[in-house]
N, CA, C and O of each residue as an XYZ file, in Angstrom:
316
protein
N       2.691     14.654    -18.573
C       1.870     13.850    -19.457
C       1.461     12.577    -18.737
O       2.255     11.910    -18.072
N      -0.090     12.214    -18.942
C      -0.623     11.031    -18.237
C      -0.226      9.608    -18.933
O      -0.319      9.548    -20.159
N       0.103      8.749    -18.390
C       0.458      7.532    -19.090
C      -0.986      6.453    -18.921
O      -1.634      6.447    -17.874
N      -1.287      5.721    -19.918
C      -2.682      4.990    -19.857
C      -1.974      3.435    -19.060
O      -1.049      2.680    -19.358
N      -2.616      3.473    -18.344
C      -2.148      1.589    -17.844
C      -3.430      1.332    -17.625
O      -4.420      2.036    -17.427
N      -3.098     -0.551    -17.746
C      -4.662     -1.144    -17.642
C      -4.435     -2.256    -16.688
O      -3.361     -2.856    -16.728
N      -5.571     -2.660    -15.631
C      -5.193     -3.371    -14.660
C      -5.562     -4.324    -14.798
O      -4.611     -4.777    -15.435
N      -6.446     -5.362    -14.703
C      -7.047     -7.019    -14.297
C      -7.754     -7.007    -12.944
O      -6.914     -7.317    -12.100
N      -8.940     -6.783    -12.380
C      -9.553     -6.441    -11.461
C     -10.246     -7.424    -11.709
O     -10.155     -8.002    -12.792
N     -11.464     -7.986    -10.306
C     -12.377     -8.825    -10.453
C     -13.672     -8.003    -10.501
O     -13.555     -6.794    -10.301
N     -15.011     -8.554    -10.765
C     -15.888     -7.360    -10.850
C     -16.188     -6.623     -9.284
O     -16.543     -5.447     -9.212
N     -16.013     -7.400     -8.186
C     -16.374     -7.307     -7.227
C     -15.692     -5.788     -6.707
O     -16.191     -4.877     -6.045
N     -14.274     -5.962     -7.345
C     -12.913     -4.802     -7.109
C     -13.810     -3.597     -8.001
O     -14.261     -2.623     -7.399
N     -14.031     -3.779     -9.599
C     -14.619     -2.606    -10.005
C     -15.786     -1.761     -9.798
O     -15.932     -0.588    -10.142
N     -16.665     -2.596     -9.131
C     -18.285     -2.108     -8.593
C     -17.760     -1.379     -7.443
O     -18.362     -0.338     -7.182
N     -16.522     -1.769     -6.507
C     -16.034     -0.868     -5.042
C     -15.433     -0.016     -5.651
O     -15.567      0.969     -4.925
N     -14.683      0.369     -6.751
C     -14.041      1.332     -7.341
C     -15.206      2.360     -7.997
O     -15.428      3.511     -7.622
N     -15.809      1.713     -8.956
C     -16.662      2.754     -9.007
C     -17.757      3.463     -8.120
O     -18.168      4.606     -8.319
N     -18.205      2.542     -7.021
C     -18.895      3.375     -6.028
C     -18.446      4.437     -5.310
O     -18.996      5.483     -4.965
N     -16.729      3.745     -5.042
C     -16.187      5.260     -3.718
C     -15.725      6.053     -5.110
O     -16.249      7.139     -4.863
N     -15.405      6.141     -5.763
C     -15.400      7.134     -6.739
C     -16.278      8.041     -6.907
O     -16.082      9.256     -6.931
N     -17.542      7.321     -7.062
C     -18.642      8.169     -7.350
C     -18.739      9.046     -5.803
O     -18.595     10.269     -5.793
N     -18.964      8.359     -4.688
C     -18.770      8.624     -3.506
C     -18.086     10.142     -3.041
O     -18.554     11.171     -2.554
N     -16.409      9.592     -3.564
C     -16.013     10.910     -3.053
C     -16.005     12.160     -4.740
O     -15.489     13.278     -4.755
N     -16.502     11.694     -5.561
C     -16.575     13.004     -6.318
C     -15.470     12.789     -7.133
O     -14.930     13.863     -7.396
N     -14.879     11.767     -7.672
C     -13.200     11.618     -8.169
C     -13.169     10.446     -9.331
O     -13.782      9.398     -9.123
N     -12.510     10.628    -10.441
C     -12.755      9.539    -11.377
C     -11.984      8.530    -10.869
O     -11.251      8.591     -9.881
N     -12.252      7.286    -11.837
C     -11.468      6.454    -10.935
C     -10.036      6.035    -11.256
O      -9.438      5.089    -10.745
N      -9.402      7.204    -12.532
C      -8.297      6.968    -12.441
C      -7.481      7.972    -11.102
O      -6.411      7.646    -10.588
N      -8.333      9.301    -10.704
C      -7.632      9.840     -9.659
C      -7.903      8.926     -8.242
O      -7.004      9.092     -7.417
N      -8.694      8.243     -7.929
C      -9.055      7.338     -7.116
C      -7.974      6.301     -6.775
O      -7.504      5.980     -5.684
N      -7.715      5.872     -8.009
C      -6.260      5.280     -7.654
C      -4.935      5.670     -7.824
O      -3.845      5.180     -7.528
N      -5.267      6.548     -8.305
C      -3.781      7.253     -7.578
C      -3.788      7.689     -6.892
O      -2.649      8.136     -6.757
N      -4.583      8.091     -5.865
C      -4.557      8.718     -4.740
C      -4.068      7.639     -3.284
O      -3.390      7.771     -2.266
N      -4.890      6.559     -3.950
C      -4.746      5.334     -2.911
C      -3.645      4.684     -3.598
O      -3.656      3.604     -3.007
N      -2.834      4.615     -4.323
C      -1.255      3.911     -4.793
C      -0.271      5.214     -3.746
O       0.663      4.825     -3.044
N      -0.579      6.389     -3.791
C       0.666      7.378     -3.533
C       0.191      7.739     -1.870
O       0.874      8.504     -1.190
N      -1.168      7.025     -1.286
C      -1.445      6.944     -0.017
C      -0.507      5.696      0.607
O       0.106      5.492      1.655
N      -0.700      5.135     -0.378
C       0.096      3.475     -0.188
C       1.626      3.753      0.345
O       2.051      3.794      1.499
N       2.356      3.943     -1.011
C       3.753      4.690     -0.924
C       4.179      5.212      0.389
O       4.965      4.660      1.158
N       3.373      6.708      0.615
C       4.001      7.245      2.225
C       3.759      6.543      3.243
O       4.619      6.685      4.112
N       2.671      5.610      3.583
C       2.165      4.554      4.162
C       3.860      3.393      4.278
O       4.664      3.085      5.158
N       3.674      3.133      2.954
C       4.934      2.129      3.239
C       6.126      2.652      3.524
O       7.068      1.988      3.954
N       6.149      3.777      3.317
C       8.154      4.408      3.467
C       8.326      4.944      5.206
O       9.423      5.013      5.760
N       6.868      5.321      5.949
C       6.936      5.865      6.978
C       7.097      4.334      7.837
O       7.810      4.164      8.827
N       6.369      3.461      7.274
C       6.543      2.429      8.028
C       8.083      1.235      7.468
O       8.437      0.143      7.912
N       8.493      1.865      6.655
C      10.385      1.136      6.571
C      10.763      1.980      7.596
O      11.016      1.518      8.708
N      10.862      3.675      7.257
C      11.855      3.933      8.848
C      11.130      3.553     10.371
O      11.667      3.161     11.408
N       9.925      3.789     10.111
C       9.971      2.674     11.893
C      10.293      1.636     12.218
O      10.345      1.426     13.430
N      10.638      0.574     11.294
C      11.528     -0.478     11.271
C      12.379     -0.350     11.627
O      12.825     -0.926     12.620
N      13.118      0.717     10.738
C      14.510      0.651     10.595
C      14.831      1.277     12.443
O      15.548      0.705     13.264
N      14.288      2.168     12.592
C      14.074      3.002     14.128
C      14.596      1.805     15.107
O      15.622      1.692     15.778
N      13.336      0.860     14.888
C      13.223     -0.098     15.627
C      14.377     -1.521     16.304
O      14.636     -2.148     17.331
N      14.823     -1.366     14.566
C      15.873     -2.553     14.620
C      17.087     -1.662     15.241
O      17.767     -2.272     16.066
N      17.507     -0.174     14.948
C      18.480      0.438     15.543
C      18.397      0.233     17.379
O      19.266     -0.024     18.212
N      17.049      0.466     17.473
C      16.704      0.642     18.918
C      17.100     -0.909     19.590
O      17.627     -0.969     20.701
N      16.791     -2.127     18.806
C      16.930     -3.393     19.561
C      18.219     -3.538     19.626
O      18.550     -4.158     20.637
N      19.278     -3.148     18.810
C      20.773     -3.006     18.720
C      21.510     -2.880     19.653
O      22.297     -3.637     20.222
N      21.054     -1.336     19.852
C      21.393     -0.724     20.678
C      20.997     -1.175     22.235
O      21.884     -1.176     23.088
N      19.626     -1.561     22.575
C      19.155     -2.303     23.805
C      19.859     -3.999     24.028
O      19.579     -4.562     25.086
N      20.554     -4.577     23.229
C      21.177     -5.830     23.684
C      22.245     -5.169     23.713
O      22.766     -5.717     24.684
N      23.186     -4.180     23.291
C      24.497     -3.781     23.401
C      24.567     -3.013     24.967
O      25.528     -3.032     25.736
N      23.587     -2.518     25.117
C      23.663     -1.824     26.581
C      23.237     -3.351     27.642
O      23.657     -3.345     28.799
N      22.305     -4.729     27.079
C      22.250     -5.616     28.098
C      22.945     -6.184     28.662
O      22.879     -6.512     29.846
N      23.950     -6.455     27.693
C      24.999     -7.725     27.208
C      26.550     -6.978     27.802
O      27.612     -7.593     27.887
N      26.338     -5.503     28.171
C      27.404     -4.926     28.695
C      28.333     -5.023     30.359
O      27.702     -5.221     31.397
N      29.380     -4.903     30.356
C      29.944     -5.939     31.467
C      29.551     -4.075     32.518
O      30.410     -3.201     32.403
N      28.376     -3.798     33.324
C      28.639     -2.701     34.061
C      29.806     -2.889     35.307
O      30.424     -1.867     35.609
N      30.044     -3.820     35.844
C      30.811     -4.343     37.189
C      31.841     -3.296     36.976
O      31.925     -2.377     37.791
N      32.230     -3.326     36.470
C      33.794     -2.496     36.188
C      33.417     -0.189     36.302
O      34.236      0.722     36.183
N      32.094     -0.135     36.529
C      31.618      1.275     36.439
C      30.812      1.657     37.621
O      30.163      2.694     37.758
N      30.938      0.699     38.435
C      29.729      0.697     39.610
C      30.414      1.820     40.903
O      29.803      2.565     41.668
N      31.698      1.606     40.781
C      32.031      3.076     41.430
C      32.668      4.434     41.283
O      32.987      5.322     42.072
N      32.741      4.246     39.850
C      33.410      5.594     38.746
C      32.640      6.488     39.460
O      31.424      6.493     39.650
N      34.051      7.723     40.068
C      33.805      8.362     40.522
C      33.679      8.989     41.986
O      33.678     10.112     42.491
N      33.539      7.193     42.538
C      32.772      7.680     44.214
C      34.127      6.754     44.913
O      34.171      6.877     46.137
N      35.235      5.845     44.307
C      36.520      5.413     44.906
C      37.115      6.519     45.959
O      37.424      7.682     45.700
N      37.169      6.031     46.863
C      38.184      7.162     47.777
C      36.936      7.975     48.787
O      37.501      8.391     49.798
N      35.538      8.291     48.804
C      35.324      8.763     49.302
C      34.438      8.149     50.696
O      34.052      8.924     51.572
């Protein structure tokens, strides 16, 4: 079941709403939902690249900040 909501737009917002509407063939309540739930995957794909991101910087000062001196001949002692 469709729920009715009503927004507060300026006219400038409703004359662009109703043109690409008319435009792509779509009323303009599917118009915006299409562009709210474009929005959505838009924003959730771009939290995990954040999140990607901040893991990745974590991880890149934990490998900077690491003492290697102590690994520089693991392995090759004795030969």
């Amino acid at each position: 079941m469709m729920k009715t909501l009503t927004l507060k737009a300026t006219d400038d917002f409703e004359q662009k709403l109703i043109a690409t509407a008319k435009e792509l063939n779509l009323s303009k309540s599917e118009l915006i939902r299409l562009a709210v739930e474009q929005f959505c995957a838009k924003n959730s794909e771009a939290r995990v690249m954040n999140q990607v991101q901040e893991a990745s910087f974590k991880t890149r000062y934990k490998l900077e900040s690491a003492d290697w001196e102590d690994t520089l001949l693991d392995g090759l002692e004795g030969q």
